[in-house]
C-alpha positions as CSV (number, residue, x, y, z in Angstrom):
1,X,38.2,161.6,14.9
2,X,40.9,160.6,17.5
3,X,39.8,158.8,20.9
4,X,41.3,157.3,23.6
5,X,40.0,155.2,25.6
6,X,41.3,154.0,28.9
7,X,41.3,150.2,30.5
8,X,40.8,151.0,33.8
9,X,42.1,147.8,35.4
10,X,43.5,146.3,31.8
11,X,42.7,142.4,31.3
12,X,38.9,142.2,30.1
13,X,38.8,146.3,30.4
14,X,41.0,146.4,27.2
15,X,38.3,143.9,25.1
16,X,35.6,145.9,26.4
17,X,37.2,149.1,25.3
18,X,37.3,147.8,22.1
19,X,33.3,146.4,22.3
20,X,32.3,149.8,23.3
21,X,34.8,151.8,20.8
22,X,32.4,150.0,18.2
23,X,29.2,150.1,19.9
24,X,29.4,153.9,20.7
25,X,31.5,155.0,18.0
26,X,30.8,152.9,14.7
27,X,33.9,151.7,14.4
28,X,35.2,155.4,12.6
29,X,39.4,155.2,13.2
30,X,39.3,152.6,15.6
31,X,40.5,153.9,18.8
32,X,44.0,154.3,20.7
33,X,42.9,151.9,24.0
34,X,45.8,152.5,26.7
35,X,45.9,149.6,28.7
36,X,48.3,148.1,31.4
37,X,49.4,144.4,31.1
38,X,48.5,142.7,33.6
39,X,46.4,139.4,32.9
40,X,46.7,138.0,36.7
41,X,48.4,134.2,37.1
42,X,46.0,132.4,35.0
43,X,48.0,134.0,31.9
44,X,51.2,135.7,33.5
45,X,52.7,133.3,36.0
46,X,54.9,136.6,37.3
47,X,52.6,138.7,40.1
48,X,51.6,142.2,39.2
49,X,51.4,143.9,35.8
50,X,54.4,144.0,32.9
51,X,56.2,147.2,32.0
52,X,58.0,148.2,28.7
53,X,61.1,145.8,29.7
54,X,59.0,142.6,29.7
55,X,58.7,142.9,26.1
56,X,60.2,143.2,23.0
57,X,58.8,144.1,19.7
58,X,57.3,147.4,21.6
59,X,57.0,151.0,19.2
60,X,57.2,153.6,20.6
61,X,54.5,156.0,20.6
62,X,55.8,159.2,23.4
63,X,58.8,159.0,24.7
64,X,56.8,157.1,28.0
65,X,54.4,155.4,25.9
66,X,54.6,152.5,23.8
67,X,52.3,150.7,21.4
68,X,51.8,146.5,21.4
69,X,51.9,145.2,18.2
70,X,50.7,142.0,17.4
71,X,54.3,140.5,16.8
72,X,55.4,142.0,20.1
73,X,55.9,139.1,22.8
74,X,56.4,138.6,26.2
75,X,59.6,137.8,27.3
76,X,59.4,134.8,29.3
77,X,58.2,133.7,32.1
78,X,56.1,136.4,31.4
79,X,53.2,136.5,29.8
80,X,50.4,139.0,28.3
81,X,47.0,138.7,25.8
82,X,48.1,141.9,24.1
83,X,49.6,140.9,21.0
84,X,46.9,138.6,20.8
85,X,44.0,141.3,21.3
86,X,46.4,143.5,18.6
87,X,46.2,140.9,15.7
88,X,42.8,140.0,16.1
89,X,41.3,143.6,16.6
90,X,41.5,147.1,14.8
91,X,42.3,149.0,17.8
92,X,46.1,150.4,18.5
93,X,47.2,149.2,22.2
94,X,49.0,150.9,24.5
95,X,51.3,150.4,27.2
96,X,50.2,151.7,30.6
97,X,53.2,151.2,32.8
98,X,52.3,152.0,36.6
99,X,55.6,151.1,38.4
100,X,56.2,155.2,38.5
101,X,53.3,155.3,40.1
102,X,50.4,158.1,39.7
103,X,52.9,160.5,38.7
104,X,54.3,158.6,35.7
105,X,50.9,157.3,34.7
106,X,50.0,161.0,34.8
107,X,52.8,161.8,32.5
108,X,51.9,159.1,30.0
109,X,48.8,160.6,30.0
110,X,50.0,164.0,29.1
111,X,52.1,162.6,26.5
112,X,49.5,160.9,24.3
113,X,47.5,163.9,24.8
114,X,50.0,166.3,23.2
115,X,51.0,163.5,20.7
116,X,47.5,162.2,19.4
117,X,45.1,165.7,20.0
118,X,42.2,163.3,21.0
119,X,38.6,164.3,20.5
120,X,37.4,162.6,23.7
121,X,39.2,160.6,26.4
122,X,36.9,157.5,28.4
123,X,37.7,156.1,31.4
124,X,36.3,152.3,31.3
125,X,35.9,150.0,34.1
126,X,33.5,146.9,33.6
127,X,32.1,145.8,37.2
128,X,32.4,149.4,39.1
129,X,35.0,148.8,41.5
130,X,36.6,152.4,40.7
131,X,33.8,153.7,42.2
132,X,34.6,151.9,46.1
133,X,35.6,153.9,48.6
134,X,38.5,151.4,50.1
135,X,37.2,149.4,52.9
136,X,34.2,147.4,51.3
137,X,34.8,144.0,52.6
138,X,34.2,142.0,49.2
139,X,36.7,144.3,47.6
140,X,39.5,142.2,46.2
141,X,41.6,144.4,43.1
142,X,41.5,147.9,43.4
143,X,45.1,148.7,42.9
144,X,44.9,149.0,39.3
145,X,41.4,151.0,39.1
146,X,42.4,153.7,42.1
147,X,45.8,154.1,39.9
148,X,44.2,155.0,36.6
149,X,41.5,157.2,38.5
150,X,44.0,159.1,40.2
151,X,46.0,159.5,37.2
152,X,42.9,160.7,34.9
153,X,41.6,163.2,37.4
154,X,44.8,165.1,37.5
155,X,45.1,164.9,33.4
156,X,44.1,168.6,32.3
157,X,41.8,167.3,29.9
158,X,38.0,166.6,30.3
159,X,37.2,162.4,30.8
160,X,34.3,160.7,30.7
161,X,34.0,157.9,33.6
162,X,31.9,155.0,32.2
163,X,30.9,151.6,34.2
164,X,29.6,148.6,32.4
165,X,27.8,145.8,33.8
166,X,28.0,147.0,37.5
167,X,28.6,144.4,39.8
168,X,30.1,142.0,37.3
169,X,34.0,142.0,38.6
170,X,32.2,140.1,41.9
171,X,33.4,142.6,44.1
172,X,31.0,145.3,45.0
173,X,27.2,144.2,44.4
174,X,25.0,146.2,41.7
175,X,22.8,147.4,44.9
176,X,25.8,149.0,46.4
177,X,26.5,150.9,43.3
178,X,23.2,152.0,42.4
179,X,23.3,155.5,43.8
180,X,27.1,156.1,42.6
181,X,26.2,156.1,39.0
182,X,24.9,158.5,36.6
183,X,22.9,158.7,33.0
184,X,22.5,155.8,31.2
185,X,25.5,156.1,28.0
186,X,24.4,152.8,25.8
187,X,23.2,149.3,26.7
188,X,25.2,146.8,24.7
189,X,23.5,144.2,22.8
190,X,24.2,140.9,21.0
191,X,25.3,143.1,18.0
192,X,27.5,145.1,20.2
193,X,29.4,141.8,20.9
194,X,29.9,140.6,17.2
195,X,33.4,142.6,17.0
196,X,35.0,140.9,19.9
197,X,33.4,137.7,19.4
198,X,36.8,135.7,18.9
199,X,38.4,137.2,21.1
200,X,35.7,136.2,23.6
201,X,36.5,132.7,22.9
202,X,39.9,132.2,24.6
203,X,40.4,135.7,26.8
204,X,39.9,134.7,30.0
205,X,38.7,137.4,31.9
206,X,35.6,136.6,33.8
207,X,33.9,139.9,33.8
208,X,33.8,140.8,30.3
209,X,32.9,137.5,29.4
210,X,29.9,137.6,31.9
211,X,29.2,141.2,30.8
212,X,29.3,139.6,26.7
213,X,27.4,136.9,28.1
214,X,23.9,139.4,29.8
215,X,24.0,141.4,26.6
216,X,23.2,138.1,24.6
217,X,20.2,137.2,27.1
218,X,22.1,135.5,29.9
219,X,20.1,135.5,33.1
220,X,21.2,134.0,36.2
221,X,23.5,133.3,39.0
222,X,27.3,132.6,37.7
223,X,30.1,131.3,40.0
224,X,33.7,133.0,39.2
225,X,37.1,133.3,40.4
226,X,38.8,130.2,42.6
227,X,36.6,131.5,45.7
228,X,33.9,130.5,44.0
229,X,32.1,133.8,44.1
230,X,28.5,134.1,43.0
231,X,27.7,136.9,40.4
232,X,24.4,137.4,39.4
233,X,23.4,137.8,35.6
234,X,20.4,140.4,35.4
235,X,18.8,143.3,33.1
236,X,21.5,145.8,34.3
237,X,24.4,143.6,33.3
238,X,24.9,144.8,29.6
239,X,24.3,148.5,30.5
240,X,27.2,151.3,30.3
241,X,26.9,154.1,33.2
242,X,28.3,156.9,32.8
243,X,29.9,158.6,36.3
244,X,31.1,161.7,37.6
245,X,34.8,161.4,37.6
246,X,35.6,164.1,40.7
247,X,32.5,162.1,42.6
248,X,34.2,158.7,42.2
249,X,37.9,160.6,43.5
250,X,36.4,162.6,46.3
251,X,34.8,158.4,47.2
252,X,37.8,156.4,46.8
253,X,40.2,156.9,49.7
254,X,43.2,154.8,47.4
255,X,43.1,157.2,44.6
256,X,43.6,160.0,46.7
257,X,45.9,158.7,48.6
258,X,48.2,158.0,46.0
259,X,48.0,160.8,43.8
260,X,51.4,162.0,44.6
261,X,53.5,158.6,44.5
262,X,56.7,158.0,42.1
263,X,56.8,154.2,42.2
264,X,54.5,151.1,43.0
265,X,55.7,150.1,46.1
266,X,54.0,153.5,47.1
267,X,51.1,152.4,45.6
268,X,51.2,149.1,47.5
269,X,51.9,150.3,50.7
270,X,48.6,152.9,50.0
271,X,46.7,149.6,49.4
272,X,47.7,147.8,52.3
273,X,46.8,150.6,55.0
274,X,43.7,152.0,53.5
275,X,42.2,148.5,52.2
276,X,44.0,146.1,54.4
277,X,45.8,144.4,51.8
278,X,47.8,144.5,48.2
279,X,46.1,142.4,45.4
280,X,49.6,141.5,44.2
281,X,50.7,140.3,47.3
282,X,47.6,138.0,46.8
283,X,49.3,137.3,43.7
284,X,52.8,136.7,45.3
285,X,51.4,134.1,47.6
286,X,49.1,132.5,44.8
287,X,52.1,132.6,42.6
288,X,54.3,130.7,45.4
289,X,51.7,128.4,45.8
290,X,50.8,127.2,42.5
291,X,54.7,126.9,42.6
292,X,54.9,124.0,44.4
293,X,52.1,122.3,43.2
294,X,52.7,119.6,40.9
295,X,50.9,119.9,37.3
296,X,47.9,118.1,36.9
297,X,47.3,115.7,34.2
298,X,44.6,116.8,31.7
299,X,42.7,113.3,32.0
300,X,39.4,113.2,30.8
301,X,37.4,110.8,32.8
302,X,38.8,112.5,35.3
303,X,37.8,115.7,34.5
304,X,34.1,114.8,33.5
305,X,34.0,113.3,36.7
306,X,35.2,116.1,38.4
307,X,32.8,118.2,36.0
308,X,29.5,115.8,37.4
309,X,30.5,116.4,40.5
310,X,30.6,120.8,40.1
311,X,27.7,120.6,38.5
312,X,25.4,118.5,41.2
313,X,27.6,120.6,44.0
314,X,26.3,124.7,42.1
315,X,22.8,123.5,41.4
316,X,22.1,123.2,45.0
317,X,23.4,126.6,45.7
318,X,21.6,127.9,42.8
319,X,24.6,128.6,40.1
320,X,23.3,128.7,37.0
321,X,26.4,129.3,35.2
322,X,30.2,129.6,35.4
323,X,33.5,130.9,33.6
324,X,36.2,128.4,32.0
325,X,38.4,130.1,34.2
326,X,36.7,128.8,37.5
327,X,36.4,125.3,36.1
328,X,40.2,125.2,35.2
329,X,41.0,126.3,39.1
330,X,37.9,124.1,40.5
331,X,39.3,121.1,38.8
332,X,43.2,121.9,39.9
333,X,44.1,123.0,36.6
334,X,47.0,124.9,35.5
335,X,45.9,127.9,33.5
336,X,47.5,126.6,30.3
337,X,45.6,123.8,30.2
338,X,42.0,125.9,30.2
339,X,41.2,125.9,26.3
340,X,42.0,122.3,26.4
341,X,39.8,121.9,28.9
342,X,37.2,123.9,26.7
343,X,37.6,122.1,23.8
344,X,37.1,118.9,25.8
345,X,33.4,120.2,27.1
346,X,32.5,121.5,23.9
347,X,32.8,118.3,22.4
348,X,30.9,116.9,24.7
349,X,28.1,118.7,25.4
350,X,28.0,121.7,23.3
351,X,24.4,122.7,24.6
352,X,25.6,123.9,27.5
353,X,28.1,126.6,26.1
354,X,26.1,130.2,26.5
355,X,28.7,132.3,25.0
356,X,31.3,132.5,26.5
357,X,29.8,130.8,29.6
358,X,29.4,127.4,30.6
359,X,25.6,126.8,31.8
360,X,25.1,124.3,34.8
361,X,21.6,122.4,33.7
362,X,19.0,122.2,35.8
363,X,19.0,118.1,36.2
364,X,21.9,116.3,35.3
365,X,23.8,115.5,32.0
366,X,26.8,113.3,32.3
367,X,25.1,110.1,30.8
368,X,25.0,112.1,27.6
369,X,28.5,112.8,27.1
370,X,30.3,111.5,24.0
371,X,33.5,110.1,25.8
């Protein structure tokens, strides 16, 4: 069997492709995942995804479509977790380039159809923000999801939406989604997780970490992002959905507004009228900022201090948890410097690591850290 599987909004959608490749398919001829690159500033200090040209080691696979090999790097200042995600797991990765907009992401589409004859096509977005409409106030990325949406509906073969762990991105709450999804496809356990394991240890996307992190029996309230945003962990977290995909178009006013547009300032534009804003003008203005900040010194008294202080601060708001991510950017942090800061609470207080989240106890822990 061929299948390809599509990262709706690539980052953690690629390392869940590759959990659920396993989970629903045994791990037969691993799939093709098509994916764009585009890791946000904690990992690529340049806004918005990377195309073909911000690489080298690429292969082609179409003539628009090119694998990631695990010896293919960024070219810098860029930067991108796919040759990481290619050594370390039996999927091929491919390059979904949106700057031709819908029209060239259709055309990619078409072109590893022809190419690989695939048995089935999914259409994966962990969290469920493909399924907005546009104007949801807590929505905060749905560029990349509206893109791959628009582009799959007009692909003239049948794919199958699926959305796992709804309301995990921290954008549009599980209750709003409820009546948007369809049949239950799988519900991931801590088996399911086993193949991306490793990779779950240094990725740093927030969703599929918190979406690892319900299917292994985490249950709470977890802060992410640098807003701070609170997430909760329940039963419905590790579940996969599966969704109409003409239902989710005919909702979301971005995909069809831009199923005709040649280039991503199109796409952009789109964004800005129909959802008030472009998430990688956030980026542009995040990226700027952090810019002309000066770096931070990895000091760890410091940073245990700092760490006391989070800790005391989400307990009274009733945060159970939280990602490495949000630490690094609570703590001021540049986002090279977040394993180090792992490795540094691990040492100290390994209990708290519920993989891979960091739990905030219930009373308070710092005299017990090994400094």
């Amino acid at each position: 069997m061929t299948r390809l599987i599509v990262a709706a909004g690539g980052g953690g959608d690629a390392v869940a492709a590759a959990m659920l490749d396993t989970a629903l398919y045994g791990g037969e001829a691993p799939a093709v995942v098509l994916t764009y690159a585009w890791d946000r500033l904690l990992v690529d200090p340049v806004p918005g995804p990377r195309g073909p040209a911000n690489f080298t080691g690429l292969r082609p696979l179409t003539r628009s479509v090119q694998t990631v090999p695990a010896d293919a790097e960024p070219i810098a200042p860029a930067g991108s977790t796919l040759p990481r995600l290619a050594a370390e797991l039996p999927q091929t990765f491919a390059l979904l380039d949106p700057h031709h907009g819908a029209d060239g992401m259709v055309r990619q589409l078409e072109e590893i159809v022809q190419h690989l004859e695939p048995d089935s096509i999914d259409l994966l977005d962990v969290g469920g923000d493909i399924l907005a409409q546009g104007d949801e106030p807590t929505l905060r990325s749905p560029l990349a999801d509206a893109l791959t949406l628009a582009a799959c509906c007009e692909l003239n073969f049948p794919v199958r939406l699926l959305v796992a762990g709804p309301g995990l991105d921290g954008e549009l709450p599980a209750d709003a989604l409820r009546d948007r999804l369809g049949p239950v496809a799988l519900t991931l356990t801590a088996e399911h997780i086993t193949p991306v394991s490793s990779v779950l240890e240094w990725h740093p996307s927030e969703a599929t970490a918190m979406l690892a992190a319900t299917a292994r029996g985490a249950r709470g309230l977890c802060e992410v992002r640098d807003a701070g945003l609170p997430v909760p962990l329940t039963d419905d977290g590790p579940v996969v959905y599966e969704v109409d995909l003409d239902e989710a178009l005919n909702r979301n006013q971005l995909a069809r507004a831009i199923l005709a547009t040649e280039n991503l300032h199109q796409v952009e534009q789109h964004s800005r009228e129909i959802c008030g804003f472009s998430e990688i003008d956030y980026e542009r203005n995040k990226a700027s900022w952090l810019g002309s900040q000066p770096v931070q010194k990895l000091d760890a008294a410091a940073v245990l201090h700092q760490l006391d202080e989070f800790e005391t601060d989400a307990r009274s708001r009733g945060i159970t948890h939280t990602t490495f991510r949000r630490l690094t950017e609570a703590f001021g942090l540049s986002g090279n410097q977040r394993q180090d800061l792992r490795a540094l609470l691990l040492s100290g207080r390994p209990e708290q690591y519920q993989a891979p989240l960091w739990r905030i106890p219930s009373g308070s822990l710092s005299n017990n850290f090994l400094y």
